[in-house]
FIKELO-703554 format. One line per field, with one value per residue (C-alpha): x, y, z; residue in three letters. Coordinates in steps of 0.02 Angstrom, whole numbers. Layout:
# FIKELO-703554
xx <- c(X|...)
yy <- c(Y|...)
zz <- c(Z|...)
rest <- c(ALA|...)
# end
This chain:
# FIKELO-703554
xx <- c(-212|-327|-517|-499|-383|-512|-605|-596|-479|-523|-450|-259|-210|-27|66|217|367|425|326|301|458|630|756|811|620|593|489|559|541|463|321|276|247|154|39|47|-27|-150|-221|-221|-356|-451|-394|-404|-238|-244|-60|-120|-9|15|79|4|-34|91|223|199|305|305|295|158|51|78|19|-134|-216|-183|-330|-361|-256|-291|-203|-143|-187|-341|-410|-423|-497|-463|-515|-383|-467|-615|-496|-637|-625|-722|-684|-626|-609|-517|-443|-543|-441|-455|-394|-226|-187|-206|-91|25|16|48|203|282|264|322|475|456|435|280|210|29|-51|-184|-292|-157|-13|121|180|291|349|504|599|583|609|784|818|744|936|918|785|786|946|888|960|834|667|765|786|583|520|594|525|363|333|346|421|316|379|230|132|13|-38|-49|-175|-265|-294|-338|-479|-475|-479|-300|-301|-143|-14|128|254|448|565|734|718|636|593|477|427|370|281|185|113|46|-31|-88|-247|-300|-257|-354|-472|-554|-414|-302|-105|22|165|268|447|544|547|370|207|51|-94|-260|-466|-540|-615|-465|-389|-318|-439|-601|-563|-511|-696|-777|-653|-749|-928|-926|-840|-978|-913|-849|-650|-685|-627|-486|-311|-206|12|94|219|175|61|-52|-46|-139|-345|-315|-243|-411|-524|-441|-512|-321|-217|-24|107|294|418|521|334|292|271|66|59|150|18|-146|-99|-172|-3|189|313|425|551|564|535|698|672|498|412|250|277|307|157|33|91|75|-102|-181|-60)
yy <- c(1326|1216|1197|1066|1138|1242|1113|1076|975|858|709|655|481|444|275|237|147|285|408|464|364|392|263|218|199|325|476|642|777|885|770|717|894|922|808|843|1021|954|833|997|1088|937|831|644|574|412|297|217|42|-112|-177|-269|-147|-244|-206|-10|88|78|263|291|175|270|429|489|581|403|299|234|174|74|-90|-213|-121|-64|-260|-182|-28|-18|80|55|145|26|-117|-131|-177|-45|-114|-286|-368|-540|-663|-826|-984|-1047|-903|-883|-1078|-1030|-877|-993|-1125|-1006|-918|-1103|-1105|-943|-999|-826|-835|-785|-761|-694|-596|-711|-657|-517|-621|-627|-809|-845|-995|-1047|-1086|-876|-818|-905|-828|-653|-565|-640|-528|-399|-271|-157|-225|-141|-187|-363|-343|-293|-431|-569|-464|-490|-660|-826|-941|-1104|-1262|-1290|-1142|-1197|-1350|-1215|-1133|-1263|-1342|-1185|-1145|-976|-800|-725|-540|-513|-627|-564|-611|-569|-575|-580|-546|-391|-451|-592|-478|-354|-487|-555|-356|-383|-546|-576|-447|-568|-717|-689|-541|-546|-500|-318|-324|-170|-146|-41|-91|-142|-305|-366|-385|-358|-466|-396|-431|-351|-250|-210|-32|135|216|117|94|288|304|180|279|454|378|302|485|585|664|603|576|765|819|718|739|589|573|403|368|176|92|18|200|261|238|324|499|460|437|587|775|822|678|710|626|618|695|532|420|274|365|318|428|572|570|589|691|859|885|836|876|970|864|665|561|605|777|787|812|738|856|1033|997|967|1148|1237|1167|1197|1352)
zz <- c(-382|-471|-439|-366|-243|-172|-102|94|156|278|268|214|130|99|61|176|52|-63|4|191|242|187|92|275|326|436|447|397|544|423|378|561|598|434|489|681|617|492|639|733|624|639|472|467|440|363|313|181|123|54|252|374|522|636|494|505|585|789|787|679|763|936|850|938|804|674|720|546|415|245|247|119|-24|31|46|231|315|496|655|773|932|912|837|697|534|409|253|175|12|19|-99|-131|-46|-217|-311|-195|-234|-427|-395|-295|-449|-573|-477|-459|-672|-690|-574|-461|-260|-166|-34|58|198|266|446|461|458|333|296|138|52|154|-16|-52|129|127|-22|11|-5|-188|-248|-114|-134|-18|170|255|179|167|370|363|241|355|519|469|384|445|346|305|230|98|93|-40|66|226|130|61|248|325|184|240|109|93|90|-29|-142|-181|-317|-320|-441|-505|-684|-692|-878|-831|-718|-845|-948|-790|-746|-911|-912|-749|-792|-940|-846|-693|-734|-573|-492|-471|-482|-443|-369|-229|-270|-409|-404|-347|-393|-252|-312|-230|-250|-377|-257|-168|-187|-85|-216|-142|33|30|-49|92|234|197|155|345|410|317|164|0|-60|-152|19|28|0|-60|-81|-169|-292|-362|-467|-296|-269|-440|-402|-228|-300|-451|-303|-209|-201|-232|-286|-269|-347|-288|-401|-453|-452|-561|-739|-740|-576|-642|-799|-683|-528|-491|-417|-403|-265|-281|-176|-153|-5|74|71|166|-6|91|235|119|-12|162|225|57|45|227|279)
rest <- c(UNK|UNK|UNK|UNK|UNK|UNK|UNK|UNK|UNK|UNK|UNK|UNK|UNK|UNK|UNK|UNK|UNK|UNK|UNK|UNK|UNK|UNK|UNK|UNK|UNK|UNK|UNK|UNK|UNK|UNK|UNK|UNK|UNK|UNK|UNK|UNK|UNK|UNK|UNK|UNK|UNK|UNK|UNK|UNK|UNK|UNK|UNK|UNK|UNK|UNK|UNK|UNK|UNK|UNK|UNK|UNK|UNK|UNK|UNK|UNK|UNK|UNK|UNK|UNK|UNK|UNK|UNK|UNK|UNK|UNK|UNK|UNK|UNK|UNK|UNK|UNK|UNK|UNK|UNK|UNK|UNK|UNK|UNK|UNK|UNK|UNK|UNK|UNK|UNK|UNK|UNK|UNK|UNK|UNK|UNK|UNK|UNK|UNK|UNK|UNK|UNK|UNK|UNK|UNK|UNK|UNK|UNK|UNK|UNK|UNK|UNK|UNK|UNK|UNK|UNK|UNK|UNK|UNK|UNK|UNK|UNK|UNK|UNK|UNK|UNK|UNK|UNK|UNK|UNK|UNK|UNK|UNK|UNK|UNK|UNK|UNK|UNK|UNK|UNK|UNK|UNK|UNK|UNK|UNK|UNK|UNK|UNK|UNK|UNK|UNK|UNK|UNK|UNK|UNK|UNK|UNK|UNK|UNK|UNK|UNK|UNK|UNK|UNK|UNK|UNK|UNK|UNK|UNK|UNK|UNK|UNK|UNK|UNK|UNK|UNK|UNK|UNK|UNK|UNK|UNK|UNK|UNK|UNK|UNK|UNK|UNK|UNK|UNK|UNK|UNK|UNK|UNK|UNK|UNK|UNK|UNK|UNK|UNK|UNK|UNK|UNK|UNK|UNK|UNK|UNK|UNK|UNK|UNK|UNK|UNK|UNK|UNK|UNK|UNK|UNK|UNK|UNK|UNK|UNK|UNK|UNK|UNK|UNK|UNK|UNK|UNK|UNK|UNK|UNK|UNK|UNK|UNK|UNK|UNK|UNK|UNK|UNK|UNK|UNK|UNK|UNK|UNK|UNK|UNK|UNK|UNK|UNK|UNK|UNK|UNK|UNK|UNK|UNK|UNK|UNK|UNK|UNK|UNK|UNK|UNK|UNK|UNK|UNK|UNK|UNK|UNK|UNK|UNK|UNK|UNK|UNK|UNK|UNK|UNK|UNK|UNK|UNK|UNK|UNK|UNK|UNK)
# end
């Protein structure tokens, strides 16, 4: 066990897509009660995602120990028992319409979370089975977001800050080349991603690594005392920011390079759910 290892754990972060839920998108047995027993010796247990809070899991939102969960990337903190918002950093009205521009020139689809909605361009939610091979995030995506006929103009009339664009694609080359020059185009802005084929598009001051930092400031210790589980690149400055950061065995290579830990078992297998136990006994 490292040092770091040793330190008290008293609050656990994990991402949801890859990493608490299965490939069907459910929750493991093994991982509920990991955290059932966790919650038990009086440890925070914070989901920690790139949804919307209405897009989580019915299940997880009934659990009476979850009451707060980092949203959208971390461009949201929220307290659910008080419905209060903790934490926020937002997209500029101006910079989604850029984002939107660009996507049109690139010739990929997009769409963005704006007051805790999801709303995408109704040209990419008809066309969501295109670029979307798994049938049940497909079934998700389209759960979730309304489709709107022009969703630049929506968003330039409503003048409003967008708390998330996100890009999809179907050449996985472009997409490549865009991960890599979205961060000189638009500096003041963060992109990552959670599957293979998208791109999440955040505030610069968006991040599971931040929020997880503002979560433990407001509950009265620091992230050293936290515990942290995710497998993508949206993932990587929460398990930096973590006490322990822990990295699923078949993670995003850039996660596998800076975790204090890696399961020993995927998201299928409860690797979540066995790596909690070893750690608080």
């Amino acid at each position: 066990m490292s040092k770091k290892e040793k330190k008290e754990i008293r609050l656990i972060a994990f991402d949801l897509d890859g990493t608490f839920l299965n490939a069907k998108k459910k929750i493991p047995e093994e991982n509920f009660r990991a955290i059932e027993a966790a919650a038990a010796k009086g440890i925070t247990i914070v989901p920690a995602t790139g949804r919307l809070y209405n897009g989580l899991p019915e299940e997880l939102r009934r659990f009476s120990f979850a009451r707060y969960f980092i949203l959208i990337n971390g461009a949201k903190v929220y307290d659910a028992k008080e419905d209060r918002v903790l934490y926020a950093a937002d997209l500029s009205n101006e910079q989604a319409l850029s984002l939107f521009a660009h996507a049109r020139e690139v010739g990929c689809y997009y769409d963005c979370y704006l007051r805790d909605r999801g709303l995408m361009d109704k040209t990419g939610y008809d066309r969501i089975d295109t670029f979307v091979s798994d049938r049940i995030y497909a079934d998700y995506m389209r759960s979730i977001r309304t489709p709107i006929e022009d969703l630049a103009g929506y968003i330039r009339r409503d003048g409003g800050a967008v708390q998330k664009v996100q890009y999809f694609f179907t050449d996985m080359e472009e997409r490549t080349r865009q991960l890599a020059l979205l961060p000189e185009r638009y500096p003041d802005v963060k992109a990552t991603t959670s599957m293979p084929m998208n791109i999440e598009i955040n505030a610069s001051g968006a991040g599971k690594g931040p929020a997880l930092e503002a979560l433990c400031r407001h509950l009265g210790f620091t992230a050293e005392n936290a515990l942290a589980f995710g497998d993508s690149t949206n993932d990587l400055d929460m398990l930096l920011s973590a006490g322990i950061g822990v990295a699923m065995c078949n993670s995003h290579p850039d996660l596998l390079a800076v975790a204090d830990r890696i399961t020993a078992c995927d998201n299928n297998d409860a690797g979540v759910g066995k790596t909690i136990m070893e750690l608080i006994g």
